[in-house]
C-alpha positions in Angstrom: 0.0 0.0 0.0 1.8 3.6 -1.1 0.8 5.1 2.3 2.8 6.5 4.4 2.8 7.7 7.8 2.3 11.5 6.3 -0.4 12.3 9.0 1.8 11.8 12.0 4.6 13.5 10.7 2.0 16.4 9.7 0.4 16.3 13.3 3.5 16.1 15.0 4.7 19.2 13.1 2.0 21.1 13.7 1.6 20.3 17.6 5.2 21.5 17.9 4.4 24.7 16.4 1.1 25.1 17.9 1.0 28.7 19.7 0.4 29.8 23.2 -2.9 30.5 25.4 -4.6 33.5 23.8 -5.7 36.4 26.0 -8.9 37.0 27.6 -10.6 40.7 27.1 -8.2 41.2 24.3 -9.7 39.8 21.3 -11.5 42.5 18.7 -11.5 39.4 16.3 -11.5 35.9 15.3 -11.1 33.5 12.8 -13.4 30.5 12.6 -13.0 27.7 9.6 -16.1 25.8 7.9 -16.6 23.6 5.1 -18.3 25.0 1.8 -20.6 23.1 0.0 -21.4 21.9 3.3 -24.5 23.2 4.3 -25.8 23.9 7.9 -27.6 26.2 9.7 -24.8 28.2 11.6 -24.7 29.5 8.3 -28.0 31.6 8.1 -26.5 33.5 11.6 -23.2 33.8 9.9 -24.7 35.7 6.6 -27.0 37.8 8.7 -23.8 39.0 11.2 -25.2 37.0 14.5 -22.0 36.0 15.8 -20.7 39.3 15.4 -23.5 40.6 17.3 -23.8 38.0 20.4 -19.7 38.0 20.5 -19.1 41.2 20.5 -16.2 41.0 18.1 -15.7 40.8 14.8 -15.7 37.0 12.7 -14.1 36.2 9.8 -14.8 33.1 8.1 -12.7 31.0 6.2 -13.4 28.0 4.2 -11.3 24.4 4.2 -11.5 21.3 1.7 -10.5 19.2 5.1 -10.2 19.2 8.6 -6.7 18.2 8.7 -6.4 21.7 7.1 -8.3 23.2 10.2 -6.2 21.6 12.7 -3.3 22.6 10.7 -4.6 26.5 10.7 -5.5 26.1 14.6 -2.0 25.2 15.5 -0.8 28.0 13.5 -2.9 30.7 15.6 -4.6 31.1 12.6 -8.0 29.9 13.3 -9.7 30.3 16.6 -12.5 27.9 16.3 -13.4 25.1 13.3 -16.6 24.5 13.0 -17.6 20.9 11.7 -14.1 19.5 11.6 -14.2 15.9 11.1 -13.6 13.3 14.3 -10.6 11.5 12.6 -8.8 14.8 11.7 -9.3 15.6 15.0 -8.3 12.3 16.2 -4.7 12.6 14.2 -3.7 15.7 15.6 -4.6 15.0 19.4 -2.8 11.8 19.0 0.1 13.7 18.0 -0.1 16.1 21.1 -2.2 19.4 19.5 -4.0 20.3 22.1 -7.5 20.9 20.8 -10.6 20.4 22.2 -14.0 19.4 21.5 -16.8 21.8 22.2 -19.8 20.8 20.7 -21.3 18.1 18.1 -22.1 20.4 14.8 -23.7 17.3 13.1 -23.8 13.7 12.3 -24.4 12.3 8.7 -23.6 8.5 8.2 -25.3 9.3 4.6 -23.2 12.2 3.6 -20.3 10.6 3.8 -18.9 7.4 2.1 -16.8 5.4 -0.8 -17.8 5.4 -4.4 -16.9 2.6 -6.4 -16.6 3.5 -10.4 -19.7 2.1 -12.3 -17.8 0.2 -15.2 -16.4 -2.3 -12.5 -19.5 -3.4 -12.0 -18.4 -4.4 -8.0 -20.7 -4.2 -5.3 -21.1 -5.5 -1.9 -21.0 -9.7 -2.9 -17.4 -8.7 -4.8 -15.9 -5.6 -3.1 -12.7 -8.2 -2.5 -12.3 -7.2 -6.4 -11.2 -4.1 -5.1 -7.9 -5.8 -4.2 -5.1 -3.9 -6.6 -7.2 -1.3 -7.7 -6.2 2.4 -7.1 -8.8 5.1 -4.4 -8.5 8.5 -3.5 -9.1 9.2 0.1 -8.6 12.1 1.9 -6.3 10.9 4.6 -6.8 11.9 8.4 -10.8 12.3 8.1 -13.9 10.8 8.5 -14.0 9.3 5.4 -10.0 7.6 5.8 -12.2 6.0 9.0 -15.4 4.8 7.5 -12.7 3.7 4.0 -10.5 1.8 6.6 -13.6 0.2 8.4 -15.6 -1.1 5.2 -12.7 -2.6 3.9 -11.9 -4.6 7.0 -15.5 -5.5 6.9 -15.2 -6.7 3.1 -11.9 -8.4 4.1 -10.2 -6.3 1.4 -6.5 -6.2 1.6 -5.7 -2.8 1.6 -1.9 -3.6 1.4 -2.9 -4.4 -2.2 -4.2 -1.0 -3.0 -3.0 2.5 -4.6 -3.9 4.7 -1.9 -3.4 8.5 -2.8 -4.3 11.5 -0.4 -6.8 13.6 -2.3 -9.3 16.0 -1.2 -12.6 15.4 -2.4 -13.4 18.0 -4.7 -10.0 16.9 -6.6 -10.9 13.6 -5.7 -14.4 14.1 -7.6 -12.7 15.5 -10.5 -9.8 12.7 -11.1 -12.8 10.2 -10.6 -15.6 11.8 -13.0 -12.4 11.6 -15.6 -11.7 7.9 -15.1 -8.1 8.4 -13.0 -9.8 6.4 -10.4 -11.4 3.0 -9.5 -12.9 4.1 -6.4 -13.0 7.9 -4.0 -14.0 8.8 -0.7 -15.5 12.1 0.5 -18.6 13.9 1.3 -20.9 16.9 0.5 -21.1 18.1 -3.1 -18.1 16.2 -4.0 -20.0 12.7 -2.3 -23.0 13.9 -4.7 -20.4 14.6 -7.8 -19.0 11.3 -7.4 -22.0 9.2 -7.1 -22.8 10.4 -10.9 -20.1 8.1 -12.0 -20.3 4.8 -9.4 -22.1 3.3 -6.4 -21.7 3.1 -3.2 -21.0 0.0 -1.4 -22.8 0.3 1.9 -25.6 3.0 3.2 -25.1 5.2 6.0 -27.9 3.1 8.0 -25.4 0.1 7.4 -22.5 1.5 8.3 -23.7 2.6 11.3 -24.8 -1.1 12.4 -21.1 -1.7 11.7 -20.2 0.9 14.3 -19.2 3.5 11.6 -20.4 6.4 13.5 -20.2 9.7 11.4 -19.9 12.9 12.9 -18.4 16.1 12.8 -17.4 18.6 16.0 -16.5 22.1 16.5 -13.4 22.6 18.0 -10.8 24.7 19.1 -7.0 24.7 20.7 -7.8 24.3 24.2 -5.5 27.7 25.4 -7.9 29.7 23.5 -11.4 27.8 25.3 -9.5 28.1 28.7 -8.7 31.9 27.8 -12.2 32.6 26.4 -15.2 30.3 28.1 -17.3 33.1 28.0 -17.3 34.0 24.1 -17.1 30.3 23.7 -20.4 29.8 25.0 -21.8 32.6 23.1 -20.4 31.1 19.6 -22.6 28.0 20.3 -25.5 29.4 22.0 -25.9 31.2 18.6 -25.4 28.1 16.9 -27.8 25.9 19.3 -30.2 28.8 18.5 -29.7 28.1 14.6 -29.9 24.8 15.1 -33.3 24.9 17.4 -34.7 27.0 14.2 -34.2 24.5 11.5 -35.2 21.2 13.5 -38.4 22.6 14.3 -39.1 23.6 11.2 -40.0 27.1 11.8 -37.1 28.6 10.4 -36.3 26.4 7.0 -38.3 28.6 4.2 -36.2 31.4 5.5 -33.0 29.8 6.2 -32.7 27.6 3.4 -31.7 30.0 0.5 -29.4 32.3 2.2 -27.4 28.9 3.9 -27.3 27.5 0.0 -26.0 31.0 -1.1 -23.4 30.6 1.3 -22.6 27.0 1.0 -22.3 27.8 -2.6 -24.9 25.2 -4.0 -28.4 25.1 -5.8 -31.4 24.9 -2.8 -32.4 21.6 -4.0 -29.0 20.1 -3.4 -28.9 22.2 0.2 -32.2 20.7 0.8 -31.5 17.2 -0.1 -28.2 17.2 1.8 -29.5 18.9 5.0 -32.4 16.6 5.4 -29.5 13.4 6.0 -28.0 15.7 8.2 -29.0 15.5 12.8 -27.9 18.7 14.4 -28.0 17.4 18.2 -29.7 19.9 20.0 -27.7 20.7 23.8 -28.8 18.1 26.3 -28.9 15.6 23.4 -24.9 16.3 23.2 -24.5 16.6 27.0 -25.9 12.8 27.1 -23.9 9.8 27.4 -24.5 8.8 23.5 -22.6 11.9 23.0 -20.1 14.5 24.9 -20.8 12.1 27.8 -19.2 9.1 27.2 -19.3 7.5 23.9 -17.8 10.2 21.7 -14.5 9.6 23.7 -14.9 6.1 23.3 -15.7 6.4 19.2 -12.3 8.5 18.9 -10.1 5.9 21.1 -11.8 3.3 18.5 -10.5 5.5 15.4 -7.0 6.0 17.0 -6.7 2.6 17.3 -7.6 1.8 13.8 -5.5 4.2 12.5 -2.5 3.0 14.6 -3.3 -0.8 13.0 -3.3 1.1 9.6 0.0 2.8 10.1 -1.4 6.2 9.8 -0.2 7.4 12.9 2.7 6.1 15.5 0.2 5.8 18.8 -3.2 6.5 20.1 -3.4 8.5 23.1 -4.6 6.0 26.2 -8.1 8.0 26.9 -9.4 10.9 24.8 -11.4 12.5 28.1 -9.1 15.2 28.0 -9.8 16.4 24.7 -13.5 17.4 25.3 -14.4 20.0 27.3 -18.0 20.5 27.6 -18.2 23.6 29.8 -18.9 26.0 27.9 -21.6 24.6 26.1 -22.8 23.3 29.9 -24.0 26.8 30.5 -26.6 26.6 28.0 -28.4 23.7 29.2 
């Protein structure tokens, strides 16, 4: 397999760099990352200046292709906050000793997420082991390297056989729609882009019976939570409130086509990717199926994957530390 251990190398590198606490009562700005074609409701407070309001300082936004790109930018001091960054991203760096934190779960979406296989092979769940030798994109260090990594253990797919190269999915979308590829992982509009030229091998209802859990978190370096609980809990009671809007239903006429202006996509396409989207409203996060208990466990399961794959050098022994739920506490 041509993969290399290029994520711990990359998380070690950036942990060693990462930057000091930032200063509390000092900030007249910060910088907070997000995904585009990537639709969520954060996004209608975002357009209409929310955050700037609640905070009390000014936000700039900045978009990513993946979330090892936001951890990178965190430990840089260039991003304060990442919202929806990817559990296996995260997993890499903390593994590697950035220390980021957890503060909420922005969304899960076992659908929105997944492997294509290109149509002309003609494989599907009763031959995936015909995968053996062929040649996937993944973008490695995210969600979709996990839930990649998991289904081909499941298939009982030798990976050691396989081209492997690191690919965002946008570029992974592209290379695939032009035949450079047998079969691409990824998500969003580039999922929805790549599923015009294959199939996918398992649902997300059947990956999650396999214990494929897919979700993304906002996070942040854990100096700048500690230095800033305050206007943490603001960022995601604005967010909760967004949130609260679109589940009931009250808010989705009006949200819908400024977030698919922003997101950069057609309403239809917002629509249809939003409604396989769960946005977790507080206490449902507080619980023990999330922030409680089992998101820690999930990430020491995807650590230890990743270890077996040779992605990164070690797993940390408990990921406890890397959650901090006190900020969004306050809301509940």
């Amino acid at each position: 397999m041509k993969l290399t251990k290029t994520l711990s190398a990359m998380a070690i590198a950036l942990a060693a760099n990462a930057p000091g606490a930032f200063a509390a009562g000092h900030l007249s700005e910060i910088t907070v990352a997000y995904f585009l074609e990537w639709p969520m409701p954060f996004q209608y407070a975002k357009v209409r200046g929310t955050y700037d309001e609640v905070l009390g300082v000014k936000v700039n936004w900045v978009s990513f292709d993946t979330g090892t790109a936001m951890s990178a930018a965190m430990a840089s001091g260039d991003v304060q906050i990442a919202v929806s960054q990817g559990v296996p991203p995260f997993v890499v760096a903390t593994s590697a000793g950035q220390d980021l934190q957890i503060i909420d779960v922005a969304v899960s979406y076992a659908d929105n997420d997944n492997c294509v296989v290109k149509a002309e092979l003609e494989i599907d769940r009763d031959s995936a082991k015909e995968l053996e030798g062929k040649k996937v994109a993944v973008p490695l260090g995210t969600a979709a390297h996990y839930g990649f990594l998991k289904q081909m253990d499941h298939f009982g797919v030798d990976i050691g056989t396989m081209d492997i190269v690191n690919m965002a999915p946008p570029d992974g979308a592209a290379a695939f729609a032009q035949g450079a590829l047998d079969m691409v992982c990824g998500w969003g509009g580039a999922l929805r882009r790549m599923k015009e030229h294959g199939n996918v091998l398992l649902t997300g209802a059947e990956k999650t019976e396999l214990g494929i859990l897919v979700f993304d978190v906002t996070s942040a370096p854990a100096s700048f939570v500690a230095e800033n609980p305050d206007l943490v809990a603001k960022f995601l009671k604005v967010t909760a409130d967004a949130n609260a809007a679109w589940n009931d239903g009250c808010g989705v006429a009006e949200m819908l086509p400024v977030i698919a202006r922003d997101a950069g996509m057609d309403k239809e396409a917002t629509k249809e990717t939003m409604d396989a989207f769960i946005f977790p409203d507080v206490a449902a996060q507080m619980s023990d199926k999330w922030l409680g208990g089992n998101a820690q466990t999930f990430m020491k399961g995807v650590a230890d994957v990743f270890v077996e794959a040779g992605s990164i050098d070690a797993a940390l022994d408990t990921y406890e530390a890397t959650v901090n739920t006190g900020p969004l506490g306050t809301l509940n």
